[in-house]
C-alpha positions in Angstrom: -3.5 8.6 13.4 -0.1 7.4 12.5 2.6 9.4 14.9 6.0 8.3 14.1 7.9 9.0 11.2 7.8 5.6 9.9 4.1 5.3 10.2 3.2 8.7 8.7 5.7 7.7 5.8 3.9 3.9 5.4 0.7 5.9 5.7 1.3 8.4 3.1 2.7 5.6 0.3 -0.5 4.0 1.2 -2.2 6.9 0.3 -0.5 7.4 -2.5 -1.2 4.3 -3.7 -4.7 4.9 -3.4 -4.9 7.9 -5.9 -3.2 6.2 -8.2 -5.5 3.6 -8.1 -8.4 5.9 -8.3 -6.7 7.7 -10.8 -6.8 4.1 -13.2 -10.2 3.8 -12.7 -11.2 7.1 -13.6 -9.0 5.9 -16.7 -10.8 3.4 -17.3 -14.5 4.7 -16.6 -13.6 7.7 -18.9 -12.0 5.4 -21.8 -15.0 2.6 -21.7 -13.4 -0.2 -20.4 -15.4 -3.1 -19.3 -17.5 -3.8 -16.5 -15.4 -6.1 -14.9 -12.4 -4.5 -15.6 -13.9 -1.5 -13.8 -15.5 -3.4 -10.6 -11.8 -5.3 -10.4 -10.3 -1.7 -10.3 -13.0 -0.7 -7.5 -12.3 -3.9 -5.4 -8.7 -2.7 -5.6 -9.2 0.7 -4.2 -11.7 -0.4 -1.5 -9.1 -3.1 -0.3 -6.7 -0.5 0.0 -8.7 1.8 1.9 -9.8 -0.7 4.0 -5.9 -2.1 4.5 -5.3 1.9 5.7 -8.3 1.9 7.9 -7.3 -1.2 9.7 -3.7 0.1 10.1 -4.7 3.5 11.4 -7.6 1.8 13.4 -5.0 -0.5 15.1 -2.7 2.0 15.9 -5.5 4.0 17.5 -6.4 0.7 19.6 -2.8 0.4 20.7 -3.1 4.3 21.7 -6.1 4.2 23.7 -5.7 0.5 24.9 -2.5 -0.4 25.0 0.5 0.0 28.0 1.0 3.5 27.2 -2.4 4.5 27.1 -3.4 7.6 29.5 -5.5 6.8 32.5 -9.6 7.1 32.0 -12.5 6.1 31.2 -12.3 2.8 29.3 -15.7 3.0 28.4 -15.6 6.1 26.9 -12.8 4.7 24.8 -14.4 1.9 23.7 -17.4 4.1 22.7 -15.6 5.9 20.4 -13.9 3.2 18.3 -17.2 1.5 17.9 -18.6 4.7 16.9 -15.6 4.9 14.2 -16.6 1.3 13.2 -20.3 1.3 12.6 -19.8 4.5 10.4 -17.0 2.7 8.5 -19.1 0.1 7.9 -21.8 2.1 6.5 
């Protein structure tokens, strides 16, 4: 999770821009556009999901992995993110 101000503010915009791109495509599923207007609109909003997973996942690596991280179980660790992966990638 993004902990300092800068990265809860880059975060949030991100965020932001995600419901307004979701709010275009329900726009345009409600008003008829076409097909590949709609799947352009969906390949938008899953690229920016997946450019906010990728940010919050690194920032998790760099928390559990990095010079800063507490002292334990790296395998326990390293469970866990894979965890988060394989059910991203569902």
């Amino acid at each position: 999770m993004p902990h300092s101000p800068e990265e809860k503010k880059r975060a949030i915009t991100r965020l932001r821009r995600i419901r307004g791109q979701a709010e275009a495509l329900e726009t345009a599923i409600d008003t008829g556009a076409s097909c590949s207007q709609v799947l352009q609109q969906l390949a938008a909003v899953r690229g920016a999901v997946n450019g906010l997973m990728a940010e919050v996942l690194e920032g998790h690596l760099r928390e559990s992995f990095g010079p800063t991280a507490p002292p334990g179980d790296a395998d326990e660790a390293i469970d866990e993110v894979a965890a988060l992966v394989r059910s991203y990638l569902r």
